[in-house]
C-alpha positions in Angstrom: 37.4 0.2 12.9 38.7 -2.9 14.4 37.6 -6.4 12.9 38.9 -9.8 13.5 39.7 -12.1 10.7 41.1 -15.7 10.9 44.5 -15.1 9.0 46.1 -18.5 9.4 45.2 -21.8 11.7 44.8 -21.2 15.0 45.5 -17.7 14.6 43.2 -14.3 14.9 44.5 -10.6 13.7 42.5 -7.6 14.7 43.1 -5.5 12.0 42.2 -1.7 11.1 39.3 -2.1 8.4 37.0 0.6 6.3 33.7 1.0 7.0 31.6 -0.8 4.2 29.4 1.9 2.3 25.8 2.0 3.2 23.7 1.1 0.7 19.6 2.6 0.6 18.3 -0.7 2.4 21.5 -1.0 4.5 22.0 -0.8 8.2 25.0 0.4 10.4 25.3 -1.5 13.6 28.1 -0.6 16.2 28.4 -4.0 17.8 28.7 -3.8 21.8 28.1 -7.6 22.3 29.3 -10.9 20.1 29.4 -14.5 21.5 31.8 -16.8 20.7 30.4 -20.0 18.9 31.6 -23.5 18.3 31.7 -23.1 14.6 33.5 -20.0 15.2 36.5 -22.5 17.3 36.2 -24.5 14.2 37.3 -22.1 11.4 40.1 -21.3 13.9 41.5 -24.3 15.6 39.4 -26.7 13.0 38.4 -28.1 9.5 35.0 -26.5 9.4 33.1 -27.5 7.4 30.3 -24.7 5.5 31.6 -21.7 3.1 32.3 -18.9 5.4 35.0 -18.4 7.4 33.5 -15.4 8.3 33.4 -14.8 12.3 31.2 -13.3 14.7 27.7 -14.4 14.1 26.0 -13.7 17.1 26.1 -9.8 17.0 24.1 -7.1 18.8 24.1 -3.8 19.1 22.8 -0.1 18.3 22.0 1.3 15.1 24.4 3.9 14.0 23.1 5.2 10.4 20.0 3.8 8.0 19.6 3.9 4.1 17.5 5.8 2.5 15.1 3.7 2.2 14.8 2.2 5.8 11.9 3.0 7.1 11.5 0.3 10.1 14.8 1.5 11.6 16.5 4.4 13.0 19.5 5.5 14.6 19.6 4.7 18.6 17.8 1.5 18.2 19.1 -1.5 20.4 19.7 -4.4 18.2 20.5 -8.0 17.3 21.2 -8.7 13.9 20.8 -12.5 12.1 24.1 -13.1 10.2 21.9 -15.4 7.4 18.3 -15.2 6.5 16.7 -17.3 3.8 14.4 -16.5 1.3 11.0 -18.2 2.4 10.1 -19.0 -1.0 12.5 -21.8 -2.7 11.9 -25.6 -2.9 13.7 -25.6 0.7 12.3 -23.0 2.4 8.5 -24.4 1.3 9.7 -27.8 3.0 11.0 -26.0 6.2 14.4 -26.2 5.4 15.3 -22.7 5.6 19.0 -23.0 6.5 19.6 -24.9 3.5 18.4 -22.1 1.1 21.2 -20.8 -1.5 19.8 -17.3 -0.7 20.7 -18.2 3.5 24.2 -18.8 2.6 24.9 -15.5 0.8 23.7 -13.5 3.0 26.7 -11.8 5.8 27.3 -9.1 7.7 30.1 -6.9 6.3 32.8 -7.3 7.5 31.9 -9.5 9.6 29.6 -9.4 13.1 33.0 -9.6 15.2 33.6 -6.1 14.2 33.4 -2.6 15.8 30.9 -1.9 13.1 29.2 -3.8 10.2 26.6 -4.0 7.5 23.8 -5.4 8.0 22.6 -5.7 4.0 19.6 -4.5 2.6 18.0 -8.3 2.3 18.8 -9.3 6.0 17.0 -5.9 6.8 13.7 -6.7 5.0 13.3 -9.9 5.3 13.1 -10.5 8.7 17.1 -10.3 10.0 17.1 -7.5 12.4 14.9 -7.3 15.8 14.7 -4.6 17.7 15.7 -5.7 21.6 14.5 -4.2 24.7 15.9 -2.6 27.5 15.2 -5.1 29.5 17.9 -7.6 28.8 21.6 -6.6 28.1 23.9 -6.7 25.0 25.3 -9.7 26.6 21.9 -11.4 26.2 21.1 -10.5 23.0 24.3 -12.1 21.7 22.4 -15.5 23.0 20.1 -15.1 20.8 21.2 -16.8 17.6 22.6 -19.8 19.7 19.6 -20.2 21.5 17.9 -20.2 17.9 19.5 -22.9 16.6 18.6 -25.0 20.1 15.1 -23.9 19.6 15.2 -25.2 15.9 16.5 -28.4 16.5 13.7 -29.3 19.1 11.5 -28.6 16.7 13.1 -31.4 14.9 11.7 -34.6 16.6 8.7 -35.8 18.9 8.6 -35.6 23.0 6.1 -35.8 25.3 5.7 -34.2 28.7 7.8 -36.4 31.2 10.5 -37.8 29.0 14.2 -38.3 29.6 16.4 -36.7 28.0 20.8 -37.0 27.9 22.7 -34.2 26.9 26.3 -34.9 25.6 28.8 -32.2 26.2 27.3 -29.3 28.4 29.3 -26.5 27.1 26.6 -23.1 26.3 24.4 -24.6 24.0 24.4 -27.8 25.4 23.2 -26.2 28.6 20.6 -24.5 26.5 19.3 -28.0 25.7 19.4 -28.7 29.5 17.2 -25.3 30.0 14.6 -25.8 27.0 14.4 -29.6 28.5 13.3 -27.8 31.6 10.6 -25.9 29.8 9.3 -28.7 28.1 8.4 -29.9 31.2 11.3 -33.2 30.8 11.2 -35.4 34.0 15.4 -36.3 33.8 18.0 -35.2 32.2 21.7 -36.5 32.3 24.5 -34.5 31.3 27.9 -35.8 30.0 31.2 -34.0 29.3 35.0 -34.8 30.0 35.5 -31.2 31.7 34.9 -31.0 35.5 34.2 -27.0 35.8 31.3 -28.3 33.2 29.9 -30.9 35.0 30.1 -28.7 38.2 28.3 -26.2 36.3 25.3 -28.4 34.9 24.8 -29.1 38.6 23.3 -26.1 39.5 20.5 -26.5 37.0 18.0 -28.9 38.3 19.4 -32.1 36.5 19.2 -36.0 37.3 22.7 -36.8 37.1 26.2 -35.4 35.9 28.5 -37.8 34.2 31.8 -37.9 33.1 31.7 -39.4 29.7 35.0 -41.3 30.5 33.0 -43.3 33.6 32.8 -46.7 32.6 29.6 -47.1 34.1 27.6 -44.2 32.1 25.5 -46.7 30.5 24.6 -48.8 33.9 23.7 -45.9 35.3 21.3 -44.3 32.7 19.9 -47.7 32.4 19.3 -47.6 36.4 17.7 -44.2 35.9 15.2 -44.9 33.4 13.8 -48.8 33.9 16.7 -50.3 32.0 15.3 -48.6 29.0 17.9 -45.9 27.8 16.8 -41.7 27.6 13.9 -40.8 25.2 16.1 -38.1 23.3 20.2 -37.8 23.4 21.5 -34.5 21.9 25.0 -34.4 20.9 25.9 -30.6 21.5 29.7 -31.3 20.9 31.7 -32.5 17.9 32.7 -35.6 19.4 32.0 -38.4 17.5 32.4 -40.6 20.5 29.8 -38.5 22.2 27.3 -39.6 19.4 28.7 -43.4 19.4 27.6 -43.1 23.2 24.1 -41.3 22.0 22.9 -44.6 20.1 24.1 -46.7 22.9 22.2 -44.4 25.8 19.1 -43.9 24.1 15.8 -46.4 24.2 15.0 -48.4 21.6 12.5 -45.8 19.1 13.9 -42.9 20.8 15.9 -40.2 18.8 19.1 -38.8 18.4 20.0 -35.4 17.8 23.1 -34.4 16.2 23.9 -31.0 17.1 27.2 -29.7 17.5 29.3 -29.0 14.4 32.0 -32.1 13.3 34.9 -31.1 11.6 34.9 -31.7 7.9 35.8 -34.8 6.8 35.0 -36.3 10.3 34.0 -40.3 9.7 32.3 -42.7 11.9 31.9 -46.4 12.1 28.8 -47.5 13.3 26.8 -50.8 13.4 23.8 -50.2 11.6 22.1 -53.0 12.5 21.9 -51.5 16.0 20.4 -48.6 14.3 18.0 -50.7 12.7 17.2 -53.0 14.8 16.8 -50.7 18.3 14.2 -48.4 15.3 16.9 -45.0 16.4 15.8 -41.8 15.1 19.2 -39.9 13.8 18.3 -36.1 13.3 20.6 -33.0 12.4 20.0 -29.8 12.8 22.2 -26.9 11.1 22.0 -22.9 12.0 18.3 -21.3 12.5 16.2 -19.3 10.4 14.9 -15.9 11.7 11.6 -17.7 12.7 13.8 -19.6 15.2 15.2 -16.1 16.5 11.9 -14.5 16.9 11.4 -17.4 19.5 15.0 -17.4 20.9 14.4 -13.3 21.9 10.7 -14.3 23.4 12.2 -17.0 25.6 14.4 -14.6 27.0 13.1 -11.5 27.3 9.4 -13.1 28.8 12.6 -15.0 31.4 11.7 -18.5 30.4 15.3 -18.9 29.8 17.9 -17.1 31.6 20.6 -16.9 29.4 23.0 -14.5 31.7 23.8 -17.2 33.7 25.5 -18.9 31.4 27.9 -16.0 30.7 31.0 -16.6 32.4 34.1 -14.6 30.8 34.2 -11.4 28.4 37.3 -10.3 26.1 37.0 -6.7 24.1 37.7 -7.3 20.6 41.4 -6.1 20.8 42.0 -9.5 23.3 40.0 -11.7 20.3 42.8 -14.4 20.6 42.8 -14.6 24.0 39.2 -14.9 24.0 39.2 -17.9 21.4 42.1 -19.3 23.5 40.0 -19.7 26.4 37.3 -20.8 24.9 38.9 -23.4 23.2 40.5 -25.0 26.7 36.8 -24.2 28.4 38.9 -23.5 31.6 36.4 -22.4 33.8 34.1 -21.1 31.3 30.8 -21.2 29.7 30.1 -18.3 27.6 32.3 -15.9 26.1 31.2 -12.8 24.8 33.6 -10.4 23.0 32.6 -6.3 23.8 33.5 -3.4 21.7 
C-alpha cells in the first residue's frame, strides 16, 4: 500500500509500506478521502511545532477488516476516523482540556491517515474515535470533519452574544469555517483579512461585511467605521502569521477576545505592548486540535447542512500526486481545500 511520509524539508515520498497487523480491538480503514491541513504544511515546509510528524489526520473511509473483539464495527461501514482521542479521565481531561492529555498524544493511525490503508488502534476504537458517516455526505466531506472540530472547539473557548462582530484573519478553509460558524451563531458582521486575492474573492460569496487585504493601510479605519469606532467583538487568527495577531489586538474592542488559532512555527516570537493588552482588558485565547466530543458536533453540523463544507473544496490530488498536492496548497493558488483520494 501506498503512504506518504515527510522524508526531508519540503519534501514528500510515497513509498510502498506493509500493512500494520490487526490487533483484536483494531480497525482496517481503506482511506478514499484525506484533507490537507496547516499543520500538515508545517511539518513539510515548516518548524512545527507538536511530536508527530505524522501526516494525514483528517481521514475517512470504509472499513476493510475488524478485530476479534470489535463488536460496534464491521466491514463495509463508511467512516471517519479521529487521529487522537484522549482519555476522559486525567487531571486535564476533568478540566476540559482534552487535547492536552498524555494519552491524546499517543494515540495515531498506523501508518499514518495519508495512507491507502491504516490502523485505527484498539483505544481510538473504544473510546469514542471512529463515527460511522452516512450516505448522505461524501468522503470528501467527512475529511472536513476534524478541521471543522477544532473550529467548533475553539468557539467554545470564549463568550459572544447574538449580534456581535466578529474579524477573521486569514480566510484560508478553516478560517472560512469561522466565517460559516459566525453565520450560525447568528454574528451581525464579519470582516475577513488575507494577503491572497483568490481568498478574498472567495470569502465574498459568503454573506460577509467586508473583505480586506491585510496590507491596506486603512484596515483599522475601516473596522472602526463598521462598528461605532469600537473595534470587532472577537478576532480569530486562523493563520500563522504573527502579524495577523499583532493586527488582532489592534482591531478588536476594548474587553473583547482574541483567538489564536492557526498553528505558529516553533520557536515563532512576538513583541507586544502589554500595556495595550492590559489596559484595552483583551482576552488572548488558544485553542489546539479537538477532542472527539468536538467531532461528534463537527459531523452533526454537516450532515443536519448547517454547514456546507463541499463548498469549500476546491482541488483534489490522489495520493501518488501527494507533493503536488502540498505544493499547491502551500502557494493557495486558487484554492481552498485540498483533499488527497486513494
Amino acid at each position: 500500500m501506498k503512504t506518504a511520509y515527510v522524508k526531508d524539508e519540503s519534501v514528500i515520498s510515497i513509498d510502498e509500506s506493509t500493512r500494520p497487523s490487526l490487533e483484536s480491538g483494531d480497525i482496517l480503514v481503506q482511506m478514499h478521502a484525506c484533507g490537507i491541513c496547516g499543520s500538515d504544511l508545517e511539518k513539510v515546509f515548516g518548524h512545527y511545532g507538536q511530536p508527530s510528524m505524522r501526516l494525514g489526520h483528517e481521514p475517512a473511509g470504509i472499513v476493510l477488516e475488524v478485530g476479534s473483539d470489535v463488536s460496534e464495527f464491521k466491514k463495509g461501514d463508511r467512516v471517519f476516523t479521529h487521529h487522537h482521542v484522549s482519555c476522559y479521565d486525567c487531571h486535564f481531561c476533568n478540566h476540559g482540556n482534552e487535547t492536552m492529555c498524555k494519552k491524546y498524544s499517543e494515540t495515531n493511525l498506523s501508518p499514518c491517515g495519508l495512507s491507502e490503508e491504516y490502523v485505527v488502534p484498539a483505544w481510538n476504537v473504544s473510546h469514542g474515535g471512529v463515527l460511522k458517516i452516512s450516505d448522505s455526505i461524501s468522503f470528501e466531506e467527512a475529511a472536513m470533519i476534524e478541521p471543522l472540530a477544532c473550529c467548533v472547539r475553539s468557539w467554545k473557548k470564549f463568550s459572544y452574544v447574538e449580534g456581535d462582530s466578529a474579524a477573521i484573519f486569514g480566510v484560508g478553509p478553516t478560517g472560512m469555517m469561522h466565517v460559516m460558524l459566525a453565520h450560525t451563531k447568528k454574528f451581525s458582521k464579519i470582516f475577513c483579512f488575507d494577503v491572497n486575492d483568490f481568498r478574498l474573492d472567495f470569502a465574498k460569496k459568503f454573506n460577509i461585511t467586508e473583505s480586506i487585504n491585510s496590507m491596506d493601510e486603512h484596515r483599522m479605519q475601516k473596522i472602526l467605521e463598521n462598528t461605532d469606532g469600537l473595534g470587532v467583538d472577537v478576532a480569530i487568527v486562523a493563520t500563522s502569521s504573527l502579524k495577523a495577531l499583532e493586527d488582532a489586538i489592534d482591531l478588536v474592542r476594548k474587553g473583547g477576545t482574541v483567538m489564536m488559532f492557526g498553528v505558529p512555527s516553533k520557536g515563532a516570537m512576538i513583541n507586544l505592548d502589554m500595556s495595550k493588552i492590559y489596559s484595552k482588558e483583551i482576552t488572548i485565547v488558544t485553542s489546539y486540535a479537538a477532542s472527539d466530543a468536538d467531532t461528534k458536533d463537527a459531523l452533526e453540523l454537516i450532515e443536519s447542512s448547517q454547514i456546507d463544507v463541499k463548498q469549500l473544496i476546491t482541488h483534489t490530488y490522489p495520493i501518488v500526486d501527494t507533493q503536488k498536492a502540498f505544493e499547491h496548497a502551500k502557494s493557495g493558488d486558487n484554492a481552498m481545500k485540498i483533499i488527497i483520494t486513494k
